[in-house]
Structure formats: structure tokens, C-alpha cells
Biotite code that builds the C-alpha atoms (Angstrom):
import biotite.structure as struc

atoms = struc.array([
    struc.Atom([3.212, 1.135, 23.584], chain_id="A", res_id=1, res_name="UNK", atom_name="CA", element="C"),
    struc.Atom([4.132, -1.018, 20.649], chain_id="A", res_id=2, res_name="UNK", atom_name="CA", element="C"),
    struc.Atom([2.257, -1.347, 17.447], chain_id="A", res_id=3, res_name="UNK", atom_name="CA", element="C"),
    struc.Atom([2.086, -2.767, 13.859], chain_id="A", res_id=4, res_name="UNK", atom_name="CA", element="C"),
    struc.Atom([1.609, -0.847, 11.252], chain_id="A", res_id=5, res_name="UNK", atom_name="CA", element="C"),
    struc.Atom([0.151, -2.501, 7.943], chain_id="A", res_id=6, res_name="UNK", atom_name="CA", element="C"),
    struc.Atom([0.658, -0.385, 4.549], chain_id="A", res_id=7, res_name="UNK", atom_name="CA", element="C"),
    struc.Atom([-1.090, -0.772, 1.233], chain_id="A", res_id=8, res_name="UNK", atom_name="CA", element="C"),
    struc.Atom([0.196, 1.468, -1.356], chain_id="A", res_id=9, res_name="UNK", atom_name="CA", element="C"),
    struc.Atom([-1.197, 1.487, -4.497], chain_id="A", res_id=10, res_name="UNK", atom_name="CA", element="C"),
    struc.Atom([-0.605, 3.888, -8.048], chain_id="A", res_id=11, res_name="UNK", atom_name="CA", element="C"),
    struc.Atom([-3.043, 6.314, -8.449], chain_id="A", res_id=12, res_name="UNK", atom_name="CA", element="C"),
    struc.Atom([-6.400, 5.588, -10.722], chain_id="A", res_id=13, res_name="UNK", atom_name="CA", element="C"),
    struc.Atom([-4.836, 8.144, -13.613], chain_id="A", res_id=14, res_name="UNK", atom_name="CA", element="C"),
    struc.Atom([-1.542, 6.440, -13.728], chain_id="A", res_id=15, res_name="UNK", atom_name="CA", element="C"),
    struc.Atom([-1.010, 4.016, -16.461], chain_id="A", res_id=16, res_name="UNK", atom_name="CA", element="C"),
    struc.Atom([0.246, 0.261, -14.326], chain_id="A", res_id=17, res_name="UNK", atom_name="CA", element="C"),
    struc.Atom([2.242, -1.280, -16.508], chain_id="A", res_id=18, res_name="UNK", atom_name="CA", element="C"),
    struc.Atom([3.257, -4.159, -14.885], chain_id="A", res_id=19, res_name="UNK", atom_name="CA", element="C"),
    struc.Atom([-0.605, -4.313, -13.829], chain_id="A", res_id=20, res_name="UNK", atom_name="CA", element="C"),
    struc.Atom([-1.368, -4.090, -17.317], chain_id="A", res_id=21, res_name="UNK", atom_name="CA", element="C"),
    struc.Atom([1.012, -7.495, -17.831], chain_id="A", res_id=22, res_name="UNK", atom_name="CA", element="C"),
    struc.Atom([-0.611, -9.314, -15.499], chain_id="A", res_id=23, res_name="UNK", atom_name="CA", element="C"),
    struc.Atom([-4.206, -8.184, -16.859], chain_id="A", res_id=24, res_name="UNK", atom_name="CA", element="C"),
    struc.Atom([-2.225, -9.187, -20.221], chain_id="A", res_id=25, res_name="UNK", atom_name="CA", element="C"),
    struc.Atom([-1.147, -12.854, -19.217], chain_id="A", res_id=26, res_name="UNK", atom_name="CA", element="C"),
    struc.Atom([-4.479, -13.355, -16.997], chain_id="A", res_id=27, res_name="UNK", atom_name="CA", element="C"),
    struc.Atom([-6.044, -13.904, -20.256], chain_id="A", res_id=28, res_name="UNK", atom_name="CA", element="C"),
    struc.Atom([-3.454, -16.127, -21.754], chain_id="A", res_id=29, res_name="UNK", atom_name="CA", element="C"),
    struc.Atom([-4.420, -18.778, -19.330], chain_id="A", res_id=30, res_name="UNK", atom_name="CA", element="C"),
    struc.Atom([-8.027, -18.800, -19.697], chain_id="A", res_id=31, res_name="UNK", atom_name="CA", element="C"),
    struc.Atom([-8.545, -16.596, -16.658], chain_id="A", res_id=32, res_name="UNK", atom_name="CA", element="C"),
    struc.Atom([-10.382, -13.482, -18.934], chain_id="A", res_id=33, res_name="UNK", atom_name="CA", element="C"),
    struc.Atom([-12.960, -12.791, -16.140], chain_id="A", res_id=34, res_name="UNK", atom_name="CA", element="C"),
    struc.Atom([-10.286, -11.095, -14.861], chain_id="A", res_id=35, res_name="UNK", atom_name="CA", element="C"),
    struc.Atom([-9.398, -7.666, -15.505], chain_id="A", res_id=36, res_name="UNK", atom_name="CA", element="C"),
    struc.Atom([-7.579, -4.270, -14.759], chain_id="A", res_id=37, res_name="UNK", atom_name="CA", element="C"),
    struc.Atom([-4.949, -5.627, -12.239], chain_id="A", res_id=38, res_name="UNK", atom_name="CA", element="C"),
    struc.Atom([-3.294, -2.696, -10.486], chain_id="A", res_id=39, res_name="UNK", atom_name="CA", element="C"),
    struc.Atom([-0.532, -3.819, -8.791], chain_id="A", res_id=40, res_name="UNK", atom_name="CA", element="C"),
    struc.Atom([0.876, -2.122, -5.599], chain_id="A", res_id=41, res_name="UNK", atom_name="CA", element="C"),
    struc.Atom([3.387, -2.892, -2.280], chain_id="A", res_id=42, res_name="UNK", atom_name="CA", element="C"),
    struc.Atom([2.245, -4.163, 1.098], chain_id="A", res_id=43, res_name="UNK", atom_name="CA", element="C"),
    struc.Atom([4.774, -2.670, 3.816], chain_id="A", res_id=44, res_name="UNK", atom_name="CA", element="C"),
    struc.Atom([4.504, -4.078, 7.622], chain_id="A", res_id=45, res_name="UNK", atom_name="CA", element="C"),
    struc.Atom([6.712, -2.231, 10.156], chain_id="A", res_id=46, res_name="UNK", atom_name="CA", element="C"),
    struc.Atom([6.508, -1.868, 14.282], chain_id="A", res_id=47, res_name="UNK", atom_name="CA", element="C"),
    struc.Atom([6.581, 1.592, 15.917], chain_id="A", res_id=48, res_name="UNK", atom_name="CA", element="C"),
    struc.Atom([6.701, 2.314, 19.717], chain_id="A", res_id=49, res_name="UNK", atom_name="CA", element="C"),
    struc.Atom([5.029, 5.742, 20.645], chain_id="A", res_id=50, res_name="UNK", atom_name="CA", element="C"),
    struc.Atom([3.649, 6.755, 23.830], chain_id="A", res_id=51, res_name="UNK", atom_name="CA", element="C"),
    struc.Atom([-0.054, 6.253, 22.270], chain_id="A", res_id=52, res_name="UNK", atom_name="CA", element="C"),
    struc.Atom([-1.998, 5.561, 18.679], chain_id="A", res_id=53, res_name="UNK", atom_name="CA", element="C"),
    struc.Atom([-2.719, 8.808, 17.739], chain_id="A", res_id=54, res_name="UNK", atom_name="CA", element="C"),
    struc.Atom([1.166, 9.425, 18.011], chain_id="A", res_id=55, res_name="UNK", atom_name="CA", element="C"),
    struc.Atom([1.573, 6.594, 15.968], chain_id="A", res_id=56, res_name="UNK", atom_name="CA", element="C"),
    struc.Atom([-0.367, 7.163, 13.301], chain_id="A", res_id=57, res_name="UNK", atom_name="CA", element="C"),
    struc.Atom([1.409, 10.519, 12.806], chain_id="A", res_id=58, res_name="UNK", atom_name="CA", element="C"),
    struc.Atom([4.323, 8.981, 12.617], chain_id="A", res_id=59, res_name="UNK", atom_name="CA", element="C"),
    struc.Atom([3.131, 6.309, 9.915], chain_id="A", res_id=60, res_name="UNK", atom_name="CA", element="C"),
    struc.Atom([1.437, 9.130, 8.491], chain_id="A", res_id=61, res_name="UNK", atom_name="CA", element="C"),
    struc.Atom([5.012, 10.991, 8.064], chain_id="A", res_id=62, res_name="UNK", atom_name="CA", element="C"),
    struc.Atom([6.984, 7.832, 7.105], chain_id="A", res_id=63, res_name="UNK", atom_name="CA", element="C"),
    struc.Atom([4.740, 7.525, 3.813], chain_id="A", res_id=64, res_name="UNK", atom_name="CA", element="C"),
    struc.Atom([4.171, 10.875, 2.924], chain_id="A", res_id=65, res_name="UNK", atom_name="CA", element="C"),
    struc.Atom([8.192, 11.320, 3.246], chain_id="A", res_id=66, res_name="UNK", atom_name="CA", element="C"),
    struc.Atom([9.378, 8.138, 2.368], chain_id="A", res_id=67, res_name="UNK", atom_name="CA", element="C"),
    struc.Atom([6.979, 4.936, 1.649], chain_id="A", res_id=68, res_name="UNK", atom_name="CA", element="C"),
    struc.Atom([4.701, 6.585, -1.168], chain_id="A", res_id=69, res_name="UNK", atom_name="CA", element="C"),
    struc.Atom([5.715, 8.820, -3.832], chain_id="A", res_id=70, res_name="UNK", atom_name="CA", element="C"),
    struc.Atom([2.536, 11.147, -3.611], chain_id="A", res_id=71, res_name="UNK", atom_name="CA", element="C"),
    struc.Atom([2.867, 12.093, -7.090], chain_id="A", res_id=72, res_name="UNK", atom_name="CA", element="C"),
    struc.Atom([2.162, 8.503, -8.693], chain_id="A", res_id=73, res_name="UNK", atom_name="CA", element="C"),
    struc.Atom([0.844, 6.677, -5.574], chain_id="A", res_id=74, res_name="UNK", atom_name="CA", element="C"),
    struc.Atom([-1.960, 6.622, -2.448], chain_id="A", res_id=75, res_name="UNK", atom_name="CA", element="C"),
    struc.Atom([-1.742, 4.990, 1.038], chain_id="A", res_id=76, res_name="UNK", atom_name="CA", element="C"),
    struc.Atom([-3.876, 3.879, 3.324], chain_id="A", res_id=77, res_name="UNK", atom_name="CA", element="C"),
    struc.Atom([-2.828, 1.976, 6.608], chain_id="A", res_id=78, res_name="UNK", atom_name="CA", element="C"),
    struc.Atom([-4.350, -0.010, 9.670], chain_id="A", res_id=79, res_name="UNK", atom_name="CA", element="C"),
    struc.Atom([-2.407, 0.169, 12.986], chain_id="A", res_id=80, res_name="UNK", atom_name="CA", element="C"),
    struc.Atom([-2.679, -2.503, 16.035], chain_id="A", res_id=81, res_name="UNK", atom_name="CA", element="C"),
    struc.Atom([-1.428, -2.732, 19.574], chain_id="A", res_id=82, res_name="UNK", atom_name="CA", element="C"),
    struc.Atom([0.744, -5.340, 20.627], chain_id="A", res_id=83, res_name="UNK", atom_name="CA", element="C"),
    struc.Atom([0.553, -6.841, 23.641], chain_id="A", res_id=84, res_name="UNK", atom_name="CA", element="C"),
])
């Protein structure tokens, strides 16, 4: 079975976002001051092939907490799909 994986990983809430903190910065420089405390993160999409979803999600599961997210600084969440 094939599947898409879609990855959202974001800095943790007690970790200062700098470049977050920018954008919050220049938000208000353009008149846009409704806005406020940008955190800014990375979206990662990737296919996996695994014999079923819960073997999939282990698999995403291990490919962030080993490699996509630096669990110190950062959080993950993902949402996983079938293909046809």
C-alpha cells in the first residue's frame, strides 16, 4: 500500500522564533498590526509504501523523531493518506 505522508513541524511554545519574530516585526510595518506572534515552521510531504497504515505511521513516526524534527527545539504532528 502506498501513502502520503503530510508533516507540520513547528518550534516549541518556549523557544524564542526569531525569524517568526521578523515577520511579526515587518507585519506591522505594512499596516498589517492585527497580526501577531508568527511562529514559523516547515511543511514536509513524502510517500511511504508499507504493508498497512499503522506500519506507516511508525515509520513516519521514526523518520521525525530521528531525522525530520529536532525534539529538543521542535514538535510534529502528521496526517497520512492512501493512494490509490
Amino acid at each position: 500500500m502506498k501513502f502520503i505522508a503530510e508533516i507540520d513541524v513547528m518550534p516549541l511554545k518556549e523557544i524564542l522564533d526569531p525569524q517568526g519574530k521578523a515577520v511579526t516585526g515587518s507585519m506591522k510595518n505594512l499596516g498589517l498590526e492585527n497580526i501577531q506572534n508568527v511562529r514559523i515552521g516547515k511543511h514536509i510531504t513524502l510517500e511511504i509504501v508499507a504493508t498497512n497504515e499503522h506500519d506507516a505511521k511508525e515509520k513516519i513516526d521514526q523518520a521525525c523523531k530521528k531525522l525530520l524534527a529536532n525534539l529538543i527545539m521542535e514538535s510534529y504532528v502528521f496526517n497520512l493518506k492512501m493512494v490509490s
